[in-house]
C-alpha positions as CSV (number, residue, x, y, z in Angstrom):
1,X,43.2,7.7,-58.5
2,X,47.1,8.4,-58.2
3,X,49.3,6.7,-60.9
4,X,52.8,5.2,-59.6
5,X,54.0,4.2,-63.0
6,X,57.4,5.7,-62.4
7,X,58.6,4.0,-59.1
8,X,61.4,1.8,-60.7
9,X,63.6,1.2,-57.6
10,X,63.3,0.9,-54.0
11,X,65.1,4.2,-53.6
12,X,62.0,5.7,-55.6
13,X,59.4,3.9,-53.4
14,X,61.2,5.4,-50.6
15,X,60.9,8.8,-52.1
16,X,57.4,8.5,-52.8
17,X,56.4,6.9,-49.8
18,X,58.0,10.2,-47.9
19,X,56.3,12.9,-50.5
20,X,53.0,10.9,-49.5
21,X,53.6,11.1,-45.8
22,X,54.6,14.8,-46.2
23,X,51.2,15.4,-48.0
24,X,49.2,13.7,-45.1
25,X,50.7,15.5,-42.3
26,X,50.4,18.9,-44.1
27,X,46.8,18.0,-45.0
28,X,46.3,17.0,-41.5
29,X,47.8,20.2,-40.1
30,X,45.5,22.0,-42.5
31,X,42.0,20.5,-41.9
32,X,42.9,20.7,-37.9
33,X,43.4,24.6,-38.3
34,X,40.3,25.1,-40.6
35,X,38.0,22.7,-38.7
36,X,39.2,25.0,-35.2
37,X,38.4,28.4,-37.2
38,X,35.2,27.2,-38.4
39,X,33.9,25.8,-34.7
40,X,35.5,29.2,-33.3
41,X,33.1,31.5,-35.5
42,X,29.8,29.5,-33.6
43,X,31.2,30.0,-30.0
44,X,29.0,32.5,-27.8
45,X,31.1,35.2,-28.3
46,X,31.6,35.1,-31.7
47,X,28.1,35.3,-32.3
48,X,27.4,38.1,-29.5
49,X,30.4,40.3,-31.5
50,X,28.8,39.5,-34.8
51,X,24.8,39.8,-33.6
52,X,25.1,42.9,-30.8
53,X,26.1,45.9,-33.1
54,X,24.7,49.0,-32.8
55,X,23.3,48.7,-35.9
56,X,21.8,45.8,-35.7
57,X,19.1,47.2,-32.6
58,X,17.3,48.7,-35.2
59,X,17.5,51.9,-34.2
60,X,16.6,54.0,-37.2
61,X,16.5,57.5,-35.6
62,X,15.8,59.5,-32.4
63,X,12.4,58.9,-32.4
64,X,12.3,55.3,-33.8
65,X,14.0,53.0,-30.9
66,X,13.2,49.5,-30.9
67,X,15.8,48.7,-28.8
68,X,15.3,50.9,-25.8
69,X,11.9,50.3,-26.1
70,X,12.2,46.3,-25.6
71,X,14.2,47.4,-22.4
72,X,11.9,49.8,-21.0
73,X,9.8,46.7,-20.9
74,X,11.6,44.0,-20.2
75,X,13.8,45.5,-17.4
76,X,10.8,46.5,-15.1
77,X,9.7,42.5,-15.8
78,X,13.2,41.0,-15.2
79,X,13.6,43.7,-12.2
80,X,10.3,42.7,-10.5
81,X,11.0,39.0,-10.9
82,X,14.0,38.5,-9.9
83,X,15.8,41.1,-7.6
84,X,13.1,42.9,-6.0
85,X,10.8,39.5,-5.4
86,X,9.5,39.1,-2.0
87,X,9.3,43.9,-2.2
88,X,6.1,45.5,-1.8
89,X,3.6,46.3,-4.3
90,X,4.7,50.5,-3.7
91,X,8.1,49.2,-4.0
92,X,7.3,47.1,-7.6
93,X,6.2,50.1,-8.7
94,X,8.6,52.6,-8.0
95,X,11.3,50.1,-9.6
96,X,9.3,49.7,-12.4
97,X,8.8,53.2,-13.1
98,X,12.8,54.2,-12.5
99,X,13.7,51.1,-14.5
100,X,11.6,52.0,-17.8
101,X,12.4,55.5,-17.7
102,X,16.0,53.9,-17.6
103,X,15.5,51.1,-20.6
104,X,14.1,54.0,-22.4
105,X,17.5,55.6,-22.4
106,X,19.4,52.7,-23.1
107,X,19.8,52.4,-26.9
108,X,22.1,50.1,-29.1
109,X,25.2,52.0,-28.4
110,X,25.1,51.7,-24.5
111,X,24.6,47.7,-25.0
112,X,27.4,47.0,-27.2
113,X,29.0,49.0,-24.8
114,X,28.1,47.4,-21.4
115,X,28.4,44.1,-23.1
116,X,32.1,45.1,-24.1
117,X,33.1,46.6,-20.4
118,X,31.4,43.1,-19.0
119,X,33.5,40.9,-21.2
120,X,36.9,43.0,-21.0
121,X,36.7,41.8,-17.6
122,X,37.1,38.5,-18.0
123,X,39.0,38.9,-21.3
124,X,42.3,40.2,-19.2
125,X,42.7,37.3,-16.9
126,X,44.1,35.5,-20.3
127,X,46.6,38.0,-21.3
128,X,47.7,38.0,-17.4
129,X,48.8,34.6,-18.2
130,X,49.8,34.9,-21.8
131,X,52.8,38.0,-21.1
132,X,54.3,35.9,-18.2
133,X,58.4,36.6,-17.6
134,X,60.4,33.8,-18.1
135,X,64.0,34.4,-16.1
136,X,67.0,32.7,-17.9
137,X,69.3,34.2,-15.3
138,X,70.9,36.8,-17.3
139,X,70.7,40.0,-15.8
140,X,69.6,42.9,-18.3
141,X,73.1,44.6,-18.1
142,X,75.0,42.3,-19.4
143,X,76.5,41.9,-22.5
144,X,75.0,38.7,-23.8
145,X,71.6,40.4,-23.1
């Protein structure tokens, strides 16, 4: 509990009563930054930059690829279901084939890396707007430039 024992005039409550609205704002300003930065850190792709490192596909060596082997079966599966549906079964089969032999070669470093090309494409219609050209009317040759 805060002791006002020296407030003696109205000039002092004045005073106080300022400092103490000063604090509140500042304390305001503070817990609105802090509360942003801590939602921010469980948005999607926060958690996608923190989660989908290379080195967290557990790929220990060459021959050890847990990763590439999840997609070498998954992809036929997701392949079969979705894009190639209503094909025939010679046609399921050669996708499965071409797309296993093509999750095998896909290991923790070409993920991160798809998932980064992916995202830097809809990462650079923000900075289109952000570095927009304000013109004051002052031509660059002038003096007051």
């Amino acid at each position: 509990m805060r002791s006002y024992k020296n407030i003696n005039s109205l000039e002092d409550l004045q005073a106080k009563k300022l400092e103490l609205k000063v604090e509140y704002t500042l304390k305001q300003n503070m817990l609105v930054t802090n509360s942003k930065a801590y939602a921010k850190q469980f948005t999607i792709g926060a958690l996608i930059k923190k989660y989908a490192t290379p080195n967290n596909f557990f790929k220990a060596d060459e021959k050890l690829n847990i990763s590439g082997t999840a997609m070498s079966l998954l992809l036929p599966m997701f392949m079969n279901k979705t894009i190639f549906r209503g094909a025939g079964f010679l046609t399921k089969a050669a996708v499965g084939l071409v797309s296993g032999k093509v999750g095998k070669s896909l290991d923790a470093e070409h993920i991160s890396a798809i998932f980064n090309s992916v995202k830097g494409w809809f990462g650079t219609r923000k900075e289109k707007k952000a570095k927009k050209f304000i013109d004051y009317g002052i031509p660059p040759d002038s003096e007051t430039y």
